[in-house]
C-alpha positions in Angstrom: 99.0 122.0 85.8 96.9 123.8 83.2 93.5 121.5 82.3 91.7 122.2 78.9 88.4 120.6 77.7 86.5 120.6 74.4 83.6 119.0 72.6 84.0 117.1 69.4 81.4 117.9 66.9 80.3 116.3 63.7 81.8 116.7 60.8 80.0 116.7 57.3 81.3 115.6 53.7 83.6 114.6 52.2 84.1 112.8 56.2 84.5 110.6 58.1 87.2 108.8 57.7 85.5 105.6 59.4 82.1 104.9 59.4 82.2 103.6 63.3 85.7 104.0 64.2 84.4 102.7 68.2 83.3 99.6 66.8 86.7 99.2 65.0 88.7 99.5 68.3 86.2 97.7 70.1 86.8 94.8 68.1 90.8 95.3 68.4 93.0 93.6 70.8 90.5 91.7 73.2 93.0 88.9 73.6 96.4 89.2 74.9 98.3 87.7 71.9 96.0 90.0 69.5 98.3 90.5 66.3 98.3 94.3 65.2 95.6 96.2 63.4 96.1 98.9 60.5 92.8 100.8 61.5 93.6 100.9 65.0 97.3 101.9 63.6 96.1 104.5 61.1 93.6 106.1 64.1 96.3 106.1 67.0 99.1 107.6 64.8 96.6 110.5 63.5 96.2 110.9 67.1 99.6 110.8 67.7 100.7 113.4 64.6 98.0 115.9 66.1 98.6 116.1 69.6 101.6 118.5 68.8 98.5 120.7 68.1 96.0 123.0 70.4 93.2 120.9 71.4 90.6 122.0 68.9 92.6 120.9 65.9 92.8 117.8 67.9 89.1 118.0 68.1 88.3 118.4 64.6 90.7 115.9 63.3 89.2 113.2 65.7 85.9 114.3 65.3 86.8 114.0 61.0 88.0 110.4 61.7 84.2 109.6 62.9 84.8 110.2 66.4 81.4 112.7 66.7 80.6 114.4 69.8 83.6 113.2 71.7 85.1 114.4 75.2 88.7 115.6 74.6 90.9 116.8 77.4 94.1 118.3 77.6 96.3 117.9 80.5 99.5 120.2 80.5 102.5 120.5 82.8 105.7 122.9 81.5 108.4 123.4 84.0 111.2 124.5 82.0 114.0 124.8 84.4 113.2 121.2 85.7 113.3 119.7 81.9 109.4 119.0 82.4 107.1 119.7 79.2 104.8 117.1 79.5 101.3 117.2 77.3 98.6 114.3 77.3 95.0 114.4 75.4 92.6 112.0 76.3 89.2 111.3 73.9 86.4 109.6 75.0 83.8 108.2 72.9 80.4 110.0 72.8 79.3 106.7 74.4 82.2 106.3 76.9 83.1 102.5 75.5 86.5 104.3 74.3 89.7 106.1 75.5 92.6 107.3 73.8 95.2 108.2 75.8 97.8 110.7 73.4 101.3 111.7 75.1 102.7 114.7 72.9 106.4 114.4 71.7 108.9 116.5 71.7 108.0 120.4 70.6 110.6 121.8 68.9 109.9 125.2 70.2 110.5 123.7 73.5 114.0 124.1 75.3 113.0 122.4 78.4 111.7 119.2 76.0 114.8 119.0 74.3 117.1 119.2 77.3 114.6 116.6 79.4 115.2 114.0 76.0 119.2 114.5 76.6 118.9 113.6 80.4 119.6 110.1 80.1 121.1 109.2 83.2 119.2 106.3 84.6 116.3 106.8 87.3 115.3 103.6 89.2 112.0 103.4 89.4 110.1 101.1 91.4 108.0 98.8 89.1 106.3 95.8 90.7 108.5 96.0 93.6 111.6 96.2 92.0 114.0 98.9 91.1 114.4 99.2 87.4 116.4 101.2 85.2 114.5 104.4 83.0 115.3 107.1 80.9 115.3 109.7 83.8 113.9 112.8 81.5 111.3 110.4 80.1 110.5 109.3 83.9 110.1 112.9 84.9 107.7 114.4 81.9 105.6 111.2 82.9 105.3 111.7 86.7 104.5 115.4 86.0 101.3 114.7 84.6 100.6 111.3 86.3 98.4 111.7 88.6 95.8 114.3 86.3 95.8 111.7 83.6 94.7 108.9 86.2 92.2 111.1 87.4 90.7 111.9 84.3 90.9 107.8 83.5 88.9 107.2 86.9 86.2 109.4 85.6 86.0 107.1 82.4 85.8 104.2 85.0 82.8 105.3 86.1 81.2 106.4 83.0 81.3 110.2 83.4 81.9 112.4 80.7 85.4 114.3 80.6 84.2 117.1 79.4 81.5 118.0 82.1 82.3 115.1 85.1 78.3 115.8 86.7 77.1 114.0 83.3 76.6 110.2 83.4 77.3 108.2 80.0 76.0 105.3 78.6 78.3 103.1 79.3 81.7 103.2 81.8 85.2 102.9 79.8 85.8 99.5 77.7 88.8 100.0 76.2 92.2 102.1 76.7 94.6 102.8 73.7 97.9 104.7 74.8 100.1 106.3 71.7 102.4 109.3 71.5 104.9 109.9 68.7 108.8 109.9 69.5 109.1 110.9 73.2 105.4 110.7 73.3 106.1 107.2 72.5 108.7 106.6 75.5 106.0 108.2 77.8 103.1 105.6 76.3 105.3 102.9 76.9 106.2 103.9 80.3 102.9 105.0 81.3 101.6 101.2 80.8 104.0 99.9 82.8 103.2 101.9 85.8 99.6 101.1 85.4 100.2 97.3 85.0 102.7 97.0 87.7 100.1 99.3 89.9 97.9 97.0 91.8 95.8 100.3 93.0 95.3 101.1 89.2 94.5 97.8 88.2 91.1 98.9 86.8 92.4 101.1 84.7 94.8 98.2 83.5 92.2 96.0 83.0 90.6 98.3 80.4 94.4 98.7 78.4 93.9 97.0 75.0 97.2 98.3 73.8 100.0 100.4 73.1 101.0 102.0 69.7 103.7 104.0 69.2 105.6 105.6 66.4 109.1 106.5 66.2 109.6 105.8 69.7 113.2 106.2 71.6 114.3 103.8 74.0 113.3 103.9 77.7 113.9 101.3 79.9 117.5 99.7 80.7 118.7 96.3 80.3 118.3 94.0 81.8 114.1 94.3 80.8 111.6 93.8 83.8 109.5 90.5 83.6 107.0 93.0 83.2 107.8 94.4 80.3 108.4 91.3 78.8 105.0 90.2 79.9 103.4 93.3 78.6 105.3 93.0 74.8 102.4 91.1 73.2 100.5 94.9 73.8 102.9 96.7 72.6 103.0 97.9 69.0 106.1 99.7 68.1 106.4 101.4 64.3 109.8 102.7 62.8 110.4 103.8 60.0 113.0 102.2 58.2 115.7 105.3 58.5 114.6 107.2 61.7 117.4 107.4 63.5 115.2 107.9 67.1 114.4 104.4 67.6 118.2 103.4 67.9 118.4 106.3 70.8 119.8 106.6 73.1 123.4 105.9 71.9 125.0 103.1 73.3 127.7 105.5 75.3 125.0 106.9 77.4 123.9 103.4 78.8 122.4 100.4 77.5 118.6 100.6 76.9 116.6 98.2 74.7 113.3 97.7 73.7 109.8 96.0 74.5 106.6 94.8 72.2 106.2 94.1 68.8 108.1 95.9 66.0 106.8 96.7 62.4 109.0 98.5 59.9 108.2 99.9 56.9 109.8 99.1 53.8 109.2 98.9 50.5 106.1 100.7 51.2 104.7 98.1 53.3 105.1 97.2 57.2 106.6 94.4 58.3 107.1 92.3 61.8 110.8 92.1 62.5 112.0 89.3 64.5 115.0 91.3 65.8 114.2 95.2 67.7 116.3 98.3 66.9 119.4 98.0 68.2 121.2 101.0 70.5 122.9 103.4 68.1 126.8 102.2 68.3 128.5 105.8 66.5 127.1 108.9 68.1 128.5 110.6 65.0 125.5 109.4 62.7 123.2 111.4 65.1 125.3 114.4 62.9 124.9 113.2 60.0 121.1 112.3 60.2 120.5 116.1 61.3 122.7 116.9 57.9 121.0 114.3 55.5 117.4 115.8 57.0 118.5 118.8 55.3 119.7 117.8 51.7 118.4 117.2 49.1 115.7 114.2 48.8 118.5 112.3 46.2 121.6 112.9 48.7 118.9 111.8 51.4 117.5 108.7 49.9 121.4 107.2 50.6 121.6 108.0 53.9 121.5 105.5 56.4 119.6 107.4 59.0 118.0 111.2 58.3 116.1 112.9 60.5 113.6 113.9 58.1 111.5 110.3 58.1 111.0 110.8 61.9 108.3 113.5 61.6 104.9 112.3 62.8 103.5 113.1 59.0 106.3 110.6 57.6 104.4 108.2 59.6 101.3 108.8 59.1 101.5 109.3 55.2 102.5 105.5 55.5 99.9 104.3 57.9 97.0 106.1 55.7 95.2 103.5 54.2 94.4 103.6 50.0 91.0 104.5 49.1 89.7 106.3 52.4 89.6 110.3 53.0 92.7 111.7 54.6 91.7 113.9 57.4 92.4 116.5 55.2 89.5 115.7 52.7 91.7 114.3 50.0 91.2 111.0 48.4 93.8 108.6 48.0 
């Protein structure tokens, strides 16, 4: 278990992104039937996108957003021959009102990643006192770093700052957002069900505003949990219209469904579907989404599913919002 810390500076013009980002997820989610929010949306998934990188890009991008003088963690776990490759960041507002909770996805580069997103054999796990059904690879990457991330959110509890624990902050933590792109996603998802179902971690619950995800597989087998069910409102899931990692894991390999709120873009807009993903059906479109991720953007544009819209920059790009700096600088 490797732990890395790092201090969020200021960032001058052409940012920030958001005058007072805090005060925008502050405001977000405070009741339970809260409808989704585009700034919260457009923060989470930059957070999401850049925790594939080293934790000073992460850093600076959050810091660009308007998240000055933050607390970032980095909490790592890589255990290649057991499948485990399991990477969460966690910012906390200069003030401590704030937590964002980021779960990496899958890194290419990663062999162990890969094969721990294939293991889909079913693990029960015990969630409010009853067996249920998950993805056992997904299960495993979050267990590896369980019990770090917890003790990292403790320390938000009581208002110290992640980056050096002896320092008291103004306040203790407000609000939790979770996020994670893809399998970072799956471990979002899971991760607040474990804390919700946790009596000993209900503090921590307490504080979860919500859940965003992007391009998130499935992870929990039918039949769902009351749980789950309980916890949808707070769960915002975003697919893009043909990302074909949504409809995983394929039918064959067990059925899975999925939890919370979906919104879909199309059209160039998102919109709340009254029906989830379903479980792929045909394994062999898995193929030929890797093939139409390849060709050329014409041959692409009439494929069903390609691979290529399930990068966490294909999300984003459709989440930035018009007329505000990207966290590159640029002006839409």
């Amino acid at each position: 278990m490797t732990y890395t810390r790092a201090k969020g500076g200021r960032c001058g013009s052409p940012f920030p992104v958001y005058e007072d980002p805090v005060t925008n997820l502050l405001a977000a989610h405070r009741g339970a039937d809260a409808e989704r929010d585009a700034t919260v949306a457009h923060i989470l998934a930059t957070g999401a996108g850049y925790a594939y990188a080293d934790i000073e890009t992460m850093a600076t991008i959050m810091s660009r957003l308007g998240l000055s003088d933050h607390s970032c963690v980095c909490v790592d776990q890589t255990i290649e021959a057991m499948y485990v490759s399991s990477t969460a960041y966690l910012v906390q507002s200069r003030c401590g009102r704030v937590v964002i909770l980021t779960y990496r996805g899958t890194d290419p580069s990663s062999l162990g990643t890969w094969l721990g997103d294939a293991d889909v054999e079913w693990d029960s796990a015990p969630l409010a006192g009853t067996a249920v059904n998950v993805h056992s690879g997904f299960y495993l990457n979050l267990r590896a770093t369980w019990v770090a991330v917890l003790q990292q959110l403790n320390l938000a509890q009581q208002g110290r700052s992640l980056v050096d624990p002896d320092m008291t902050l103004e306040h203790p933590m407000e609000a939790l957002f979770v996020t994670g792109h893809s399998l970072g996603g799956a471990l979002a998802l899971l991760f607040a069900l474990f804390v919700t179902a946790n009596p000993g971690h209900a503090g921590i619950a307490d504080k979860l505003r919500a859940v965003y995800t992007f391009g998130q597989p499935m992870a929990i087998g039918e039949p769902l949990p009351d749980i789950a069910r309980a916890l949808s409102p707070r769960i915002i899931r975003h697919v893009l219209a043909r990302d074909i990692v949504p409809s995983l894991p394929p039918a064959g390999w067990g059925r899975y469904a999925h939890t919370g709120q979906e919104y879909r873009y199309e059209d160039g807009t998102w919109h709340r579907q009254e029906q989830p993903t379903p479980q792929l059906e045909h394994i062999g479109e898995i193929s030929r989404a890797l093939l139409a991720g390849a060709a050329p953007a014409s041959r692409r544009r009439a494929s069903h599913y390609t691979l290529a819209d399930h990068g966490p920059h294909r999300y984003l790009a459709a989440l930035r919002p018009a007329g505000r700096v990207t966290e590159f600088g640029d002006r839409r």
